[in-house]
DRENDREN-961141 format. One line per 10 residues: number of its first residue (from 1); their letters; for each residue x, y, z of C-alpha. Coordinates in steps of 0.1 Angstrom, whole numbers, padded with zeros to 4 digits. Example, Ala and Ser with C-alpha at 12.3 -4.5 7.8 and 13.67 -1.06 7.14 Angstrom:
2
1 = AS = 0123 -0045 0078 | 0137 -0011 0071
This chain:
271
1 = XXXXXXXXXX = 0000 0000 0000 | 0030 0023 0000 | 0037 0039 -0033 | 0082 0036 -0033 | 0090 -0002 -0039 | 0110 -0002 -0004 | 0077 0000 0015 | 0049 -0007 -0005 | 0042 -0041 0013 | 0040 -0025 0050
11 = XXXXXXXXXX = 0006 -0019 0047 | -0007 -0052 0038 | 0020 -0070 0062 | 0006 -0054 0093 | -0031 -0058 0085 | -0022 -0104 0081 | -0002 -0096 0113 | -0028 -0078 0130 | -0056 -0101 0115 | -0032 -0134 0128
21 = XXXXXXXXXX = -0031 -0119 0165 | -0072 -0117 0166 | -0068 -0151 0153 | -0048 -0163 0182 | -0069 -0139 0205 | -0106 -0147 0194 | -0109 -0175 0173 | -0110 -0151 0136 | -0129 -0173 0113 | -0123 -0181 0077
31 = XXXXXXXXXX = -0154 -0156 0070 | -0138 -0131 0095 | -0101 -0133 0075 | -0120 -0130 0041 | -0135 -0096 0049 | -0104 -0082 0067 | -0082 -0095 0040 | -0108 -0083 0010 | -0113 -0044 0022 | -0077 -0044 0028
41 = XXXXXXXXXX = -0074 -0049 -0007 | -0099 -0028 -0024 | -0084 -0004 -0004 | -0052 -0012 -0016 | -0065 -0005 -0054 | -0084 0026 -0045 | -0056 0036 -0030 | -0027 0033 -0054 | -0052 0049 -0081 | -0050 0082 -0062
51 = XXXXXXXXXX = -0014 0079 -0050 | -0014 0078 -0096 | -0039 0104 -0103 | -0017 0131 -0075 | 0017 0122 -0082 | 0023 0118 -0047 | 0050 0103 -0026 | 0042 0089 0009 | 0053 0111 0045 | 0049 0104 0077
61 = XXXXXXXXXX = 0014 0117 0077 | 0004 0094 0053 | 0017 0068 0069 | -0002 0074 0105 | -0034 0077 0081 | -0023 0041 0066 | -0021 0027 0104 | -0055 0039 0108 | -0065 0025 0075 | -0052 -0011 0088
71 = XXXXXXXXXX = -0069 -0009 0120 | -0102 -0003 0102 | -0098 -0033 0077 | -0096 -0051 0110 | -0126 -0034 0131 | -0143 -0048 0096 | -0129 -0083 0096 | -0146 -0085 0139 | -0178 -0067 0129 | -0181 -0095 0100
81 = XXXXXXXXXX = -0175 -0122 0130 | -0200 -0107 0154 | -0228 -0122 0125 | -0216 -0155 0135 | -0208 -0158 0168 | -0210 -0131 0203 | -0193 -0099 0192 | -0153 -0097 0204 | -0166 -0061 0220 | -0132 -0057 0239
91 = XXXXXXXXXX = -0106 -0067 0211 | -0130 -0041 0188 | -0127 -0011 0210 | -0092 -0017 0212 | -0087 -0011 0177 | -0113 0013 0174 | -0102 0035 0204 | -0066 0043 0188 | -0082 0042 0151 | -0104 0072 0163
101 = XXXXXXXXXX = -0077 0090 0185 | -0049 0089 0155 | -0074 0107 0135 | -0059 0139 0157 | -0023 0131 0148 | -0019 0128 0110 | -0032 0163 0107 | -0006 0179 0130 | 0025 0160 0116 | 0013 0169 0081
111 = XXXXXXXXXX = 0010 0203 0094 | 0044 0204 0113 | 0064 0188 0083 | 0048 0209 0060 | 0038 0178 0042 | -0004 0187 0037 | -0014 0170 0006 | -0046 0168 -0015 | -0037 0128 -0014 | -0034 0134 0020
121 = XXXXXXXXXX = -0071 0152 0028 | -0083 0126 0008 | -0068 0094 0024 | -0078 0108 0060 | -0113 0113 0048 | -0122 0080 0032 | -0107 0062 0065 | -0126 0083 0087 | -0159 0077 0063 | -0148 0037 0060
131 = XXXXXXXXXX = -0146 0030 0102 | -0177 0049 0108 | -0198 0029 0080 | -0181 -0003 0096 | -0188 0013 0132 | -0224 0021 0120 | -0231 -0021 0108 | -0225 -0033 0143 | -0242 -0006 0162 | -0272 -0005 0139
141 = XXXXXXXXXX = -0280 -0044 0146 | -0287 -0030 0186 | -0299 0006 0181 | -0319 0003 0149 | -0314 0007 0109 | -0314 0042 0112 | -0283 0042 0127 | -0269 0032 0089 | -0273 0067 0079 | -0244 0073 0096
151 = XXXXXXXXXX = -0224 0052 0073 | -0239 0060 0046 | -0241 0098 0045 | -0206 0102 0028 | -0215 0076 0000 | -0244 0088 -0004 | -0227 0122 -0013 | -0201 0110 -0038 | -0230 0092 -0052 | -0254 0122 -0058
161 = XXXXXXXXXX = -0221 0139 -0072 | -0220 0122 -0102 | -0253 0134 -0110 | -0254 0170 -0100 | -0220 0185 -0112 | -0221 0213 -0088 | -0218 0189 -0063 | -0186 0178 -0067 | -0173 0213 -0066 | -0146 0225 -0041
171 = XXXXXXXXXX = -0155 0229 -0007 | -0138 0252 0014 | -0117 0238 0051 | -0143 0238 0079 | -0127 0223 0110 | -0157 0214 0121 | -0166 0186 0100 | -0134 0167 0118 | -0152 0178 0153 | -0186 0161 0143
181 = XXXXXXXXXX = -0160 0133 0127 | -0150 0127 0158 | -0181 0134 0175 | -0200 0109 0153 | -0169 0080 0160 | -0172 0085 0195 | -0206 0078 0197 | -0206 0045 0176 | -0181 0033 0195 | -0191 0033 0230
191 = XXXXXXXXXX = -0220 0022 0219 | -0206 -0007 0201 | -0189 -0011 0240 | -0221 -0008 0253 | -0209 0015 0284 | -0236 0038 0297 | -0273 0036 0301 | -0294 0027 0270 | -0313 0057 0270 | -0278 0082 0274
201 = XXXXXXXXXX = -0264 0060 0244 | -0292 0065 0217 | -0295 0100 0227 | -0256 0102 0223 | -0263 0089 0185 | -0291 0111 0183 | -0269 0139 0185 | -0246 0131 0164 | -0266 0116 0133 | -0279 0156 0138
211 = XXXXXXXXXX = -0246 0171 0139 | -0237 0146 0105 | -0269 0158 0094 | -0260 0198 0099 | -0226 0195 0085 | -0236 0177 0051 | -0267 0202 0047 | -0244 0230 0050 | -0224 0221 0026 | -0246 0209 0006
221 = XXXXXXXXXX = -0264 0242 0007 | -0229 0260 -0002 | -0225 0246 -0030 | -0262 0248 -0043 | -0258 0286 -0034 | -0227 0284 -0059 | -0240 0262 -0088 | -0241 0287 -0114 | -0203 0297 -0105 | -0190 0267 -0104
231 = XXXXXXXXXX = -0206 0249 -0133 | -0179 0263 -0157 | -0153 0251 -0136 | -0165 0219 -0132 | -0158 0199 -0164 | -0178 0165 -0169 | -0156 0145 -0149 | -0138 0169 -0127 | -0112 0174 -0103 | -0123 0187 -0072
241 = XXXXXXXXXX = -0097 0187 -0044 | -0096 0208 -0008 | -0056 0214 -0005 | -0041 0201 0030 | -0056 0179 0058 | -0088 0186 0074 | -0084 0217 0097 | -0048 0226 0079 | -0059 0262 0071 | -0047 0258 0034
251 = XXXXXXXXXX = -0068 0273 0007 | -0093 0255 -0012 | -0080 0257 -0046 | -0103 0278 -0069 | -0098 0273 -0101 | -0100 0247 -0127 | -0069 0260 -0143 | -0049 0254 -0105 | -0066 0224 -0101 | -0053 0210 -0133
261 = XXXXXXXXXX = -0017 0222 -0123 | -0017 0207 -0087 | -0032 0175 -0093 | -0049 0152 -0120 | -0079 0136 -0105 | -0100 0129 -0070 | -0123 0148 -0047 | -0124 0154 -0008 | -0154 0159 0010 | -0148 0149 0053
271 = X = -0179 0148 0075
């Protein structure tokens, strides 16, 4: 999963590690391996298509994002075992706890190496987006369906994009999204623990499913507000990228002209 041929094996290494320790620790079934091993690859492909599209050579950033990335594929690989057999809840908030939490560290180090990408706002995003749909499956068979919406906000998005042009236009950094990011991931995940009383829990995802709810429908309305501007700028199958990590403070690149220059393909939207 690393683009230079020195490393480009770590990623996939550490998630069959991390995968064999749950084996030795909670039984992982066959069905358990497939789904870890099977969204570690498509990640792996989705992946090295945008590590093509920016011309973009891995940093330390990148790499926190990838360790996130692995933990994920594994949170996926239990959540696909709790259908079988009682949910590991303690070996999934072990991996979920420092999954969320290093979701506060690639930022800064892009930030302090100077090393904010559009590869790199992108990569954080669809990790963040990934572990809450996973997050979202197991919760949802306890709290109700609706807690699927969730999930399946940021899909739904990059679906209704290829429809409606001006809504794959650029957005501008809002660090807010990566508080109701966080927000959202926190709820999910205590209550995939199932600490606290019922009713605090489901009025904790409450909350967030409207804070998800309010940060989508903002930008959503942005960009409506900006259709008729943006629809020259947005070619049939654009390029729309927010420059630098979440919360970086880097502009939003405005133009299709700069767009074209910095980068060749992709689109960042975080929660």
């Amino acid at each position: 999963m690393l683009a230079d041929r020195s490393g480009w094996m770590v990623g996939p290494a550490a998630l069959v590690a991390l995968l064999a320790a749950l084996g030795a620790a909670t039984g992982l079934s066959p069905i358990g391996w497939a789904v870890g091993l099977a969204c570690g690859a498509v990640g792996a492909v989705v992946e090295g298509r945008a590590l093509s599209r920016y011309a973009h050579k891995r940093g330390a950033a990148d790499m926190v994002t990838l360790t996130r990335a692995v933990l994920a594929c594994s949170v996926a690989a239990l959540v696909a075992e709790s259908f079988l057999r009682t949910p590991a809840v303690g070996a999934l908030v072990t991996l979920t706890v420092p999954a969320l939490a290093l979701d506060a560290v690639d930022g800064q180090v892009a930030r302090r190496t100077r090393t904010a990408s559009p590869f790199g706002a992108w990569f954080d995003g669809e990790v963040d987006a990934f572990l809450i749909l996973v997050l979202s499956v197991t919760v949802a068979r306890s709290v109700g369906v609706w807690v699927l919406a969730m999930g399946g906000v940021r899909y739904a998005f990059g679906l209704a994009g290829r429809g409606l042009p001006w809504l794959r236009a650029p957005l501008p950094p809002r660090y807010w999204r990566k508080v109701v990011t966080a927000t959202v991931g926190i709820a999910l995940a205590a209550a995939a623990a199932g600490v606290g009383p019922v009713v605090v829990t489901d009025a904790a995802l409450l909350v967030a499913l409207a804070l998800l709810a309010e940060s989508f429908g903002r930008d959503v309305l942005w960009l409506w507000n900006r259709r008729t501007a943006t629809r020259a700028l947005v070619a049939p199958r654009p390029t729309a990228v927010a420059i630098g990590r979440e919360g970086s403070g880097v502009d939003v690149v405005r133009t299709w002209g700069e767009r074209r220059r910095l980068t060749r393909g992709g689109r960042f939207h975080g929660t």
